[in-house]
MARSE-732767 format. One line per 8 residues: number of its first residue (from 1); their letters; for each residue x, y, z of N, C-alpha, C. Coordinates in steps of 0.2 Angstrom, whole numbers. Example, Ala and Ser with C-alpha at 12.3 -4.5 7.8 and 13.67 -1.06 7.14 Angstrom:
1	as	66:-28:39:62:-22:39:66:-16:39 | 64:-11:35:68:-5:36:64:0:39
***
This chain:
1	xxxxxxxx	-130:-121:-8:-123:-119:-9:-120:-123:-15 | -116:-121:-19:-113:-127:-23:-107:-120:-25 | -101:-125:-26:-95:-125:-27:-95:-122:-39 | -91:-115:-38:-88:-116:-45:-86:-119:-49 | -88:-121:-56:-83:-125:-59:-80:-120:-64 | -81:-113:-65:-79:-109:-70:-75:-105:-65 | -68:-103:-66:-63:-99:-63:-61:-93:-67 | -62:-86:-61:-61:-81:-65:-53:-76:-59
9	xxxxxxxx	-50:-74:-67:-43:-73:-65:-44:-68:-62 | -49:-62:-63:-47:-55:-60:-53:-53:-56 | -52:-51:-49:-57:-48:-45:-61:-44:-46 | -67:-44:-44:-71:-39:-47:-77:-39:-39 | -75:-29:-38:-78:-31:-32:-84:-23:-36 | -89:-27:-34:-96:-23:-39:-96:-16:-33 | -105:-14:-35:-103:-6:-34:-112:-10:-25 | -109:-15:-24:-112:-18:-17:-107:-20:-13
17	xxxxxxxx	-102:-20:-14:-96:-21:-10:-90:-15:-9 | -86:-15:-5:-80:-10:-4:-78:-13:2 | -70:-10:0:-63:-12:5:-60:-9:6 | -59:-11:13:-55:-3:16:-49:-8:22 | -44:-4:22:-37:-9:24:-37:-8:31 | -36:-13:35:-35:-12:41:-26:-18:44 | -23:-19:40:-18:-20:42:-12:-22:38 | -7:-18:37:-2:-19:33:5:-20:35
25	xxxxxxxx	10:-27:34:16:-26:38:21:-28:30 | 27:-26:33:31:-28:28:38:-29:30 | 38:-28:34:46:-30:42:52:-26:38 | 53:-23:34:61:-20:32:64:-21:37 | 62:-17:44:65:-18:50:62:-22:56 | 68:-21:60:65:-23:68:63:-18:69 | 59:-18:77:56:-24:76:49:-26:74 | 47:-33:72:45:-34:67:37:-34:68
33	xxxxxxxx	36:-32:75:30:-30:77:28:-24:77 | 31:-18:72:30:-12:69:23:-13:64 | 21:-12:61:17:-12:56:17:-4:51 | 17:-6:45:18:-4:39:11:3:41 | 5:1:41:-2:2:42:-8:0:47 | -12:4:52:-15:1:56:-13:-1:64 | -15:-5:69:-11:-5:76:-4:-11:75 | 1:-10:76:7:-13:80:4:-18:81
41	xxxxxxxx	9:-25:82:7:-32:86:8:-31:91 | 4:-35:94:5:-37:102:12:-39:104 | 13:-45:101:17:-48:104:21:-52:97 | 26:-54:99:27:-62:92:34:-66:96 | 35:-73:93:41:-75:97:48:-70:97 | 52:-73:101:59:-70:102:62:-73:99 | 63:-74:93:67:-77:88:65:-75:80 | 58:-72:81:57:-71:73:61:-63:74
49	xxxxxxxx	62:-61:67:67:-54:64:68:-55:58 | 68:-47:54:70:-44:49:74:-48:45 | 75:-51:39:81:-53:36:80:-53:31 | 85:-54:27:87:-51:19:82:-58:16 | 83:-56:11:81:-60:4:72:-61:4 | 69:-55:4:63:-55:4:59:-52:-4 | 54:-50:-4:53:-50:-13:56:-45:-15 | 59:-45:-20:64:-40:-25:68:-35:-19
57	xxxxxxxx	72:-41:-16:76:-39:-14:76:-34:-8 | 70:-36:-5:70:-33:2:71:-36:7 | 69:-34:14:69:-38:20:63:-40:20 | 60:-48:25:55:-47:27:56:-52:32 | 50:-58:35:51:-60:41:53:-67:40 | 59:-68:46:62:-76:47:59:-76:54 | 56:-83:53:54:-86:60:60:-88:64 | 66:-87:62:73:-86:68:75:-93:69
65	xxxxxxxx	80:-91:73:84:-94:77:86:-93:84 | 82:-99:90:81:-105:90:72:-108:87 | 75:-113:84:68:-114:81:61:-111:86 | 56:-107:82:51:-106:86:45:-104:80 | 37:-105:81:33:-102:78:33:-95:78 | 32:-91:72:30:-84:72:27:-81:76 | 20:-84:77:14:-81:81:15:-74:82 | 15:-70:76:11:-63:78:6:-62:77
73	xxxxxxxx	4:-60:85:-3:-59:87:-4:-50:87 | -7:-49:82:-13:-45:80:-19:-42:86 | -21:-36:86:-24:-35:92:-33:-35:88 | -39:-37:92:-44:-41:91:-49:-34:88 | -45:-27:91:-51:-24:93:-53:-21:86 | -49:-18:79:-48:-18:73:-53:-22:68 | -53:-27:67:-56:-34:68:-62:-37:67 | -65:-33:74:-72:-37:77:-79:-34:73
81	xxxxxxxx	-84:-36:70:-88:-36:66:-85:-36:60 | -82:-38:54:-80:-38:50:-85:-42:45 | -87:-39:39:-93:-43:36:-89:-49:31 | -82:-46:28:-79:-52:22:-73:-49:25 | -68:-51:22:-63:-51:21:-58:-52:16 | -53:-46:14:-47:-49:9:-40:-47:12 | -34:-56:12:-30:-56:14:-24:-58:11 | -19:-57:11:-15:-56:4:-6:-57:9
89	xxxxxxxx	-3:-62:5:5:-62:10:7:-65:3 | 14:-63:3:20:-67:-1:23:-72:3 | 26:-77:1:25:-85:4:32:-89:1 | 35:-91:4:41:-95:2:42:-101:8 | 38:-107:3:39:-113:8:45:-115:9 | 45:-119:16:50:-122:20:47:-128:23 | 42:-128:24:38:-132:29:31:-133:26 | 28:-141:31:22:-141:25:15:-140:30
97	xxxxxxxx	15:-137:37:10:-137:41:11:-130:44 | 4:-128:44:6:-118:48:0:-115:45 | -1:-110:48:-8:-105:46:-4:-98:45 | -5:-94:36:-2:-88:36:-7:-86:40 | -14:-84:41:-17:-80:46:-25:-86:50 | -25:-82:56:-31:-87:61:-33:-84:65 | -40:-83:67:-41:-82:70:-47:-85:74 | -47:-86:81:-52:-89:86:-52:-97:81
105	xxxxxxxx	-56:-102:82:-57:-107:79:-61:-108:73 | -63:-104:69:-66:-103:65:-65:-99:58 | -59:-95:58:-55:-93:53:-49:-94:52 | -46:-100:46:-39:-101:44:-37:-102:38 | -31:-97:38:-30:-100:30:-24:-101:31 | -20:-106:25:-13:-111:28:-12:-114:23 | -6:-119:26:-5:-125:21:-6:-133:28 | -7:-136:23:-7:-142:29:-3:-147:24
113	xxxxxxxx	-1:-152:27:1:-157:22:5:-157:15 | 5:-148:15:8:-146:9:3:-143:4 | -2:-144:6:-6:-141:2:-11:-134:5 | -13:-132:1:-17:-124:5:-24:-126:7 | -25:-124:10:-33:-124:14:-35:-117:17 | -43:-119:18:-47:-113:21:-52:-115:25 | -54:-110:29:-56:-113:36:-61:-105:35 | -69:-103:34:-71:-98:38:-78:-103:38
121	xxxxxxxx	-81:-97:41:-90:-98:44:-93:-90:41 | -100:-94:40:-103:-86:37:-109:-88:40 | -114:-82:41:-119:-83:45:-127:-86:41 | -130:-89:43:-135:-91:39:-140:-85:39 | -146:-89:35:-152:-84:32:-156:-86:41 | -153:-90:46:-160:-92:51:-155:-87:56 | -150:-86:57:-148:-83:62:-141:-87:63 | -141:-94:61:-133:-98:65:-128:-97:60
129	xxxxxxxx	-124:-100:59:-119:-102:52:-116:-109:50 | -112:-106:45:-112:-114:39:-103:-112:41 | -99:-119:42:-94:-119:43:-90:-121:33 | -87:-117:31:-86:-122:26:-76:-121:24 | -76:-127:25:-66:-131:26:-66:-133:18 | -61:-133:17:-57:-136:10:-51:-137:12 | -47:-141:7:-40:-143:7:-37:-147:0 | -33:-149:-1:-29:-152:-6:-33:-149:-13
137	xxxxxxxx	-31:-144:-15:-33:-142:-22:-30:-138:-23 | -23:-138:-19:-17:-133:-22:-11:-135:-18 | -6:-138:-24:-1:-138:-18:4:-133:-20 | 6:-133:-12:13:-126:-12:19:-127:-14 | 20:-124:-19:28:-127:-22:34:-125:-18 | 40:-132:-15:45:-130:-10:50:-127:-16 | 52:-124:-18:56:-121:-20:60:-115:-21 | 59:-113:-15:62:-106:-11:60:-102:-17
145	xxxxxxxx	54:-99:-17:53:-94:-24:47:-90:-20 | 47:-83:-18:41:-81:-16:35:-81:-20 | 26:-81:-18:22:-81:-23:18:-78:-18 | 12:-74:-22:7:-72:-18:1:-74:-16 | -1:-75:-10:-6:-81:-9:-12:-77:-6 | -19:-77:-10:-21:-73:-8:-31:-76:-8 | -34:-74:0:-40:-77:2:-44:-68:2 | -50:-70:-2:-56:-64:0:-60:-66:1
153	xxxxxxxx	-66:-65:2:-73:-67:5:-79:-59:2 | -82:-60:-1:-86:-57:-2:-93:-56:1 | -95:-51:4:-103:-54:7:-109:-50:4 | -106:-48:-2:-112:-46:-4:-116:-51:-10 | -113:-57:-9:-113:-62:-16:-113:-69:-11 | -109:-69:-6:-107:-76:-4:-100:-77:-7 | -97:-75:-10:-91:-77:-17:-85:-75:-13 | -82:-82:-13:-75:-83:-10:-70:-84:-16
161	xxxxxxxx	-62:-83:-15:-58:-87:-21:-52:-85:-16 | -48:-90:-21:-42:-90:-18:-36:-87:-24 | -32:-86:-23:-30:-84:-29:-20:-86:-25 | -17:-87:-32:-8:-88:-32:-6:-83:-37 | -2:-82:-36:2:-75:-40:-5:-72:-45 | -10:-70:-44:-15:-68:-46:-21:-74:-51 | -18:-81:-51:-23:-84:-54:-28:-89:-49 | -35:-89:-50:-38:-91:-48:-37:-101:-46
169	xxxxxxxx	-37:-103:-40:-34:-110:-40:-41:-114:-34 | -45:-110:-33:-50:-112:-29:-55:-106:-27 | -64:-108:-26:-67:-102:-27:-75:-107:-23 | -79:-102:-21:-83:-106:-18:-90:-99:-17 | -94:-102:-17:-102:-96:-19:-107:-99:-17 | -109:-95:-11:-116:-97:-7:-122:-96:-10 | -123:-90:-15:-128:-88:-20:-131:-82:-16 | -130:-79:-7:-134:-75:-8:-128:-71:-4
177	xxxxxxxx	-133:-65:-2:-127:-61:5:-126:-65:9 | -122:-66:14:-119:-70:21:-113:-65:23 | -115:-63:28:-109:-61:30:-104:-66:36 | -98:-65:36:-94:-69:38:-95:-69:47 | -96:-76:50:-96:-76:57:-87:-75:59 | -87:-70:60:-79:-67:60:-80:-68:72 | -74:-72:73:-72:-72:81:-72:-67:83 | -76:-62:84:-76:-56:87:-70:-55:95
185	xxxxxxxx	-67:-52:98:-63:-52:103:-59:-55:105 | -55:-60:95:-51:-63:96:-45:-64:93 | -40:-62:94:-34:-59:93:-31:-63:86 | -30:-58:80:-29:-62:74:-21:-64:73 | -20:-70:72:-12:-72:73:-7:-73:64 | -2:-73:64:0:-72:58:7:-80:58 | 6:-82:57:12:-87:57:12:-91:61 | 3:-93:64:2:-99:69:4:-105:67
193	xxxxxxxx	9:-110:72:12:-114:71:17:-116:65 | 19:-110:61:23:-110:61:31:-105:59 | 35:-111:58:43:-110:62:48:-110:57 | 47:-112:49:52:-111:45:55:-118:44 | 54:-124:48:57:-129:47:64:-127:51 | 63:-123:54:74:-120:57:77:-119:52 | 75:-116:47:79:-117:39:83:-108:40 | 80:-104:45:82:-97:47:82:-92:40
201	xxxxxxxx	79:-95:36:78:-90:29:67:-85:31 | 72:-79:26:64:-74:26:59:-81:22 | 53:-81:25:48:-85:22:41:-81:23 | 42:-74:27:33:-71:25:37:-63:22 | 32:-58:17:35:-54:18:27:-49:13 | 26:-44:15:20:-41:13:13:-42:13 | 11:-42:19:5:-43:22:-1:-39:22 | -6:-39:18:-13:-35:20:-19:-37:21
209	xxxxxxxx	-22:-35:24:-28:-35:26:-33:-32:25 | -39:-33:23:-44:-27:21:-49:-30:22 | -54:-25:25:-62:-28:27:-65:-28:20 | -68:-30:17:-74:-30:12:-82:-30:14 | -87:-25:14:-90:-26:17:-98:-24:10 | -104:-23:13:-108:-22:10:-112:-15:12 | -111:-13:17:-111:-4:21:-110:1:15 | -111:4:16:-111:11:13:-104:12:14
217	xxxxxxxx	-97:16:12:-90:17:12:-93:24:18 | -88:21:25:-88:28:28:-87:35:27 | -83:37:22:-81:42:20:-85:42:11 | -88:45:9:-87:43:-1:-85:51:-1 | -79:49:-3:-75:56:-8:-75:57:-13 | -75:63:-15:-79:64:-23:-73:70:-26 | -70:71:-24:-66:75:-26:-60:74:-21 | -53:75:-25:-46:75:-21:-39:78:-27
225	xxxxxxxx	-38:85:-25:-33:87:-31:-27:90:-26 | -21:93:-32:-17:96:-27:-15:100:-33 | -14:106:-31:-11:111:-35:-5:115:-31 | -2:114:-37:7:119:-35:1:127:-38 | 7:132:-32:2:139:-30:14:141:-31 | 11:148:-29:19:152:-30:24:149:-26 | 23:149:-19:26:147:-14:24:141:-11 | 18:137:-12:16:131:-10:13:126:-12
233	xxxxxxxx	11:121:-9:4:118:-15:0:116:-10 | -6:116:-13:-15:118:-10:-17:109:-10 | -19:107:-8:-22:101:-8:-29:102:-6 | -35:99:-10:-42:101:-8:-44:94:-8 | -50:93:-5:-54:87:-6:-62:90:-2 | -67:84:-3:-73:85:-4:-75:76:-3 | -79:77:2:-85:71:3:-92:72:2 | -94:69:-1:-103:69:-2:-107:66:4
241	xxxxxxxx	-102:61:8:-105:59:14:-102:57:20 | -102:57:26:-96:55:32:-101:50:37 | -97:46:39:-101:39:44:-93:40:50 | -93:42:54:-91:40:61:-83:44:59 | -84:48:53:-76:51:52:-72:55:57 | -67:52:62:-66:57:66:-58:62:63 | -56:58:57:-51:63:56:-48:60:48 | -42:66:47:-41:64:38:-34:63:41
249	xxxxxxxx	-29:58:39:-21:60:36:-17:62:31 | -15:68:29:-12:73:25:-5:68:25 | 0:64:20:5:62:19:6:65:11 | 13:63:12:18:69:7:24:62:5 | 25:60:-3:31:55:-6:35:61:-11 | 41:58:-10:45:61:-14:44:56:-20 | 44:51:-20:44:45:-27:39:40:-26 | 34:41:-23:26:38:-24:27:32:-20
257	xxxxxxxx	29:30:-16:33:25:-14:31:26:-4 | 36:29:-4:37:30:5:33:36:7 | 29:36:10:25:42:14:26:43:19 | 27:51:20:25:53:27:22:58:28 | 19:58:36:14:63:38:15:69:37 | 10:73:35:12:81:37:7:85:43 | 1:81:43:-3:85:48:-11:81:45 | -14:81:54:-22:79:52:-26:84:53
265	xxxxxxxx	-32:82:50:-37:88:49:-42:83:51 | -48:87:55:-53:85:59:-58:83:53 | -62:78:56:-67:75:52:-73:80:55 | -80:76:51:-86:79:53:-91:75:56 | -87:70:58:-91:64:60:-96:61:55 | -103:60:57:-108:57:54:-111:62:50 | -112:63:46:-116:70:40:-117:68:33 | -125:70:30:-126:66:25:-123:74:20
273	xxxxxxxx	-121:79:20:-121:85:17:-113:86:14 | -113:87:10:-104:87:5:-104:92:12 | -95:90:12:-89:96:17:-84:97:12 | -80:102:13:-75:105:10:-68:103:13 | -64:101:11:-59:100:15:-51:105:11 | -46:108:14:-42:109:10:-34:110:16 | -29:109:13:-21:109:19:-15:114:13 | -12:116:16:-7:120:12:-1:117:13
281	xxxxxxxx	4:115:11:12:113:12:16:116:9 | 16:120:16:23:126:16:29:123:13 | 32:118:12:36:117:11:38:111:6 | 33:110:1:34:104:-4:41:104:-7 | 45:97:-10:48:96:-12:48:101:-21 | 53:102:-21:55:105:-30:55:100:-32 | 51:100:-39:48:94:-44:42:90:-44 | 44:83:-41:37:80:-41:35:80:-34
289	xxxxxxxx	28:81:-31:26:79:-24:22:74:-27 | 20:68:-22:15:65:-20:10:65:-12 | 5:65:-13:2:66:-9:-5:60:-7 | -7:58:-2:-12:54:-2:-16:56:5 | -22:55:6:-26:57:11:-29:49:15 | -28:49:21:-29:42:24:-36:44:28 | -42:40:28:-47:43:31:-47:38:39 | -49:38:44:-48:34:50:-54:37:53
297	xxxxxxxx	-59:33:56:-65:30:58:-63:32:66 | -69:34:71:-69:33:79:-66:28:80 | -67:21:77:-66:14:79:-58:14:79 | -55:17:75:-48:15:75:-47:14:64 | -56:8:63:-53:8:55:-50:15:52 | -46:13:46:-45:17:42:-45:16:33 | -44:19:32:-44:19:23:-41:24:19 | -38:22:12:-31:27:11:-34:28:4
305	xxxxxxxx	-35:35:0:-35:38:-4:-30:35:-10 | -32:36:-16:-26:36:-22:-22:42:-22 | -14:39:-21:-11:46:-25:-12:52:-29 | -11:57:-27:-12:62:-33:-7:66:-34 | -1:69:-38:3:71:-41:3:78:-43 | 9:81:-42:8:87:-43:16:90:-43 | 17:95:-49:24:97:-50:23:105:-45 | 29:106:-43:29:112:-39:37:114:-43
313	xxxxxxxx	33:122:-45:38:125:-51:46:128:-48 | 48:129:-52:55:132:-53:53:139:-50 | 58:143:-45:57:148:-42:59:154:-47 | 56:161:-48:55:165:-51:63:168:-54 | 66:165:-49:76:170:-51:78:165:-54 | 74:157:-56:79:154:-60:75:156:-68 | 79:154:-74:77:153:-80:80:146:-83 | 77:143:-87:78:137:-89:73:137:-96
321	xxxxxxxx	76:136:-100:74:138:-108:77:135:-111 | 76:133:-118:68:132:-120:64:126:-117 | 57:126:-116:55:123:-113:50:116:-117 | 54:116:-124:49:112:-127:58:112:-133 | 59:107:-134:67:106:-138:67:99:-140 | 73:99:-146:73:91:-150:77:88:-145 | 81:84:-148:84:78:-143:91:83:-145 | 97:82:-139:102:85:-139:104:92:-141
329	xxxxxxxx	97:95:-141:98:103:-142:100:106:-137 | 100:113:-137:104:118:-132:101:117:-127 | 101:118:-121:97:120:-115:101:126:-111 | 98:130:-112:101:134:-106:97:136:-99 | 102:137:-94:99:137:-87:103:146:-85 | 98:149:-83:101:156:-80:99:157:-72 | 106:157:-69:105:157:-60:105:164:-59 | 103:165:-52:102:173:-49:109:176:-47
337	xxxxxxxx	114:170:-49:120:172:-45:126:165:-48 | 131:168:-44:137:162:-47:136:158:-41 | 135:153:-44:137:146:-39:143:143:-39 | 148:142:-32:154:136:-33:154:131:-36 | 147:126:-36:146:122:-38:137:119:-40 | 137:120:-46:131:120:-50:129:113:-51 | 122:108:-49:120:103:-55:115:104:-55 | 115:101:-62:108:102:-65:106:95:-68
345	xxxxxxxx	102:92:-64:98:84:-64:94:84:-68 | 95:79:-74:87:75:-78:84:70:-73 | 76:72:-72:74:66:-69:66:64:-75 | 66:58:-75:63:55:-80:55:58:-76 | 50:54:-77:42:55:-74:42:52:-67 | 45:47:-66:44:44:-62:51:45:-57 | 53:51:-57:58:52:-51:64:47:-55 | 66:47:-58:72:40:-60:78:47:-60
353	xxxxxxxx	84:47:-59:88:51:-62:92:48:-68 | 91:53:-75:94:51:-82:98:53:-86 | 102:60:-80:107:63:-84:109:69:-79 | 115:69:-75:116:74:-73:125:77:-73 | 121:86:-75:128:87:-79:131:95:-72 | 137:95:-74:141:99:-66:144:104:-69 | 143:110:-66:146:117:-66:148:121:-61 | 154:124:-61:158:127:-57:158:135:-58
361	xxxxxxxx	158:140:-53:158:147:-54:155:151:-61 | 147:147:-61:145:150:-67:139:151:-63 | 135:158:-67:129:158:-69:123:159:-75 | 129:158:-80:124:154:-85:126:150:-89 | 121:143:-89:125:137:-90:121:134:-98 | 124:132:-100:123:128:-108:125:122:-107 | 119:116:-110:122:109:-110:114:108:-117 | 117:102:-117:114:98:-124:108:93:-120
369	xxxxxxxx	101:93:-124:95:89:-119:99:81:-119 | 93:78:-117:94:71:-117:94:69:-123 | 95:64:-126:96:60:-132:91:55:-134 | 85:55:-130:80:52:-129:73:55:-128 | 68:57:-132:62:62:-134:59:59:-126 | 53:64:-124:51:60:-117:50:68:-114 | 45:67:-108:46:72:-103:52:73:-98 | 54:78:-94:60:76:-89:57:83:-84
377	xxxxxxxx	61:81:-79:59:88:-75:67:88:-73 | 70:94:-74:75:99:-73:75:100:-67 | 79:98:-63:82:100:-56:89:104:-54 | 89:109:-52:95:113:-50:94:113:-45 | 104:111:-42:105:111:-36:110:117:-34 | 111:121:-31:116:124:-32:119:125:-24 | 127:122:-24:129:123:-20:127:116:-13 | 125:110:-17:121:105:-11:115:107:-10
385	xxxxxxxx	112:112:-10:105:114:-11:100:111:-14 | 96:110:-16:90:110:-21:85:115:-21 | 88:119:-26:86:125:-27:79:126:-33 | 76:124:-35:70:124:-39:71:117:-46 | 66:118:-49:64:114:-51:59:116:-61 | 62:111:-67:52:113:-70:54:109:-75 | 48:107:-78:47:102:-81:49:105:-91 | 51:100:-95:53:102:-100:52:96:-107
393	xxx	49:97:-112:47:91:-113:53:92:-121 | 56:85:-124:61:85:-129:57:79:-134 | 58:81:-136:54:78:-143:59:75:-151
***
C-alpha cells in the first residue's frame, strides 16, 4: 500500500467501475426522514427539522432544539454487500466532533477535533482486511459557509479520495482490486453524535449515496428517446442486458428539476438478449417535457437514467408564424376562436419566462419578438388554460 503524493481534481470512474444511487435526502420538508431517493429513515432524534438557510437558499437539516444528535438511521438492508462506495453531503460547521455518515465500527467519515477523517476496511488478497484511519489533513473551516464534502472508494483500483467543494484534499491507493469490508446488517447512520453545537441553524443539507462497484451494471441501456407524436409523446428505450431487473420508473419534469411518477413497466428480470421497452403520455405538458427512467433491482437497489427532452407541439387550430424571425419583428398568433383573455409567454430553453404579452377578445393577435436573437418556445394560454405551445427561433 502506499499513500498518493500527486492530487487529482476530477473523478474518473473507468469502464471497470460504475455507480448506481441508493440514497438521496435533501429535507425541504418535514419530516425529515422522507427521502428525496431510495428507503425512508428509520428513525432520527425528536428535535432535528426542516429549516431555512440551506444551499442557495433552500431548506435543509437543523439538528433542533433541545440540543440532541441527528442520528438518522438509514435501514441496513439497501446497503449490505456494497463493493465501494461514493458519499457526498453539503456541510456548514458549528461543532468540531461528529460523523456525516457511519456505519457498524468500521466505516466513518466526520470531523474530529475539527479536522476531517476517514475510517473504512477493505478486504485483503488472503481473505481478512486492512483497516485504514486518517485524520488531521484537512481542517473544516467554521464560518457558517456551506461546502461539499465528499468520500469514494473505488474497488476496481483500491483508489480512494476525498474531495471539498470538488478539489482533491486527501487520496489513498492499495494498487489492486479490494473491495470494501462494508458491516453488512448494520444500520447506516447520518449525523452520528452530532448536535450543531445548540447553535439551531441548518448544518447538513444534500445528501447521496452511491454504490460503485466492479460487476457488470444491472441494467446496460443502450438506447432511451422520447418523441412528441400528434396527441402524445412515445418514450422508447432498449437494454443489451438485465441482471435481477424487476421493474422501470417512467417520471415526467416540467423544468428538469422536480419529477414525478407516471407509471412502471415490468422488467425482464435476468436476460443476456436486447428487450424493447416503450410508454405513451397521454397527457404531456405543452412545451418542454422532461423525462427520465429509474431502473430498481429485486433487492430494492436502483439506478436513474439521464434526462431526455422533448417539445410537444402546438395543437393543429392554433397558428403562430413566422417561425424563424429577426429580433422585434412581427409575430402573429391566430386562435380557433376569441378569447376573453389571451397570453402569450416567451419561455427561453430552459423553461425561464422572458416576456409575456396579454390580449383581450381577440383572435388574431400581433406583437413584436424579443429583442434578444436565441431560441424561445411560444406558449398560449387562453382563458387560464395552457392551450398549446411551439418553438420559434429569432435571430
Amino acid at each position: 500500500m502506499r499513500k498518493l503524493s500527486i492530487l487529482f481534481t476530477i473523478l474518473i470512474i473507468t469502464n471497470q467501475s460504475f455507480a448506481q444511487l441508493i440514497s438521496q435526502f435533501n429535507w425541504d420538508t418535514n419530516p425529515v426522514t422522507i427521502a428525496e431517493h431510495g428507503p425512508d429513515a428509520i428513525s432520527v432524534s425528536g428535535s432535528a427539522t426542516s429549516s431555512i438557510n440551506g444551499v442557495n437558499g433552500t431548506n435543509g437539516l437543523n439538528a433542533g432544539l433541545p440540543k440532541a444528535d441527528i442520528e438518522l438511521v438509514l435501514p441496513a438492508a439497501p446497503f449490505n454487500g456494497i463493493e465501494g462506495i461514493d458519499f457526498q453531503i453539503d456541510f456548514q460547521r458549528d461543532e468540531s466532533r461528529g460523523d456525516f455518515i457511519t456505519c457498524g465500527n468500521n466505516f466513518a467519515f466526520g470531523i474530529s477535533g475539527g479536522d476531517l477523517f476517514i475510517l473504512f476496511e477493505v478486504v485483503n488478497n488472503s481473505g481478512g482486511s486492512i483497516e485504514i484511519y486518517d485524520t488531521n489533513f484537512y481542517t473544516v473551516p467554521n464560518d457558517d459557509i456551506f461546502r461539499t464534502y465528499r468520500f469514494y472508494y473505488l474497488p476496481a483500483t483500491g483508489y480512494a479520495e476525498i474531495l471539498v467543494d470538488g478539489l482533491v484534499v486527501w487520496n489513498y491507493y492499495i494498487g489492486n482490486s479490494s473491495n470494501l469490508n462494508w458491516p453488512n446488517n448494520s444500520n447506516v447512520i447520518l449525523g452520528n453524535k452530532m448536535d450543531g453545537n445548540g447553535s439551531n441553524k441548518t448544518i447538513f443539507d444534500n445528501v447521496i449515496i452511491g454504490e460503485v462497484y466492479d460487476s457488470a451494471l444491472p441494467v446496460e441501456m443502450s438506447m432511451f428517446e422520447a418523441v412528441s407524436l400528434k396527441e402524445n409523446v412515445e418514450l422508447k428505450w432498449e437494454t443489451e442486458s438485465e441482471l435481477n431487473n424487476d421493474y422501470f420508473t417512467v417520471e415526467r419534469s416540467q423544468d428538469g428539476e422536480v419529477f414525478h411518477q407516471l407509471n412502471t413497466i415490468k422488467g425482464a428480470g435476468t436476460t443476456n438478449e436486447k428487450q424493447s421497452y416503450s410508454y405513451f403520455d397521454e397527457n404531456p405538458f405543452f412545451g418542454i417535457n422532461y423525462y427520465r427512467i429509474t431502473q430498481t433491482d429485486f433487492n430494492g437497489k436502483s439506478s436513474m437514467s439521464k434526462p431526455v427532452s422533448v417539445l410537444f407541439e402546438l395543437k393543429e387550430d392554433i397558428s403562430i408564424f413566422p417561425s424563424l424571425l429577426e429580433t422585434e419583428a412581427e409575430l402573429q398568433v391566430k386562435l380557433p376562436f376569441v378569447g376573453d383573455e389571451v397570453q402569450v409567454i416567451f419561455l427561453n430553453q430552459s423553461g425561464g419566462e422572458v416576456l409575456t404579452k396579454k390580449f383581450s377578445n381577440q383572435d388574431h393577435l400581433k406583437m413584436n419578438a424579443p429583442t434578444s436573437s436565441g431560441t424561445y418556445i411560444i406558449q398560449v394560454n387562453i382563458d387560464n388554460k395552457l392551450y398549446g405551445a411551439q418553438k420559434i427561433v429569432v435571430r
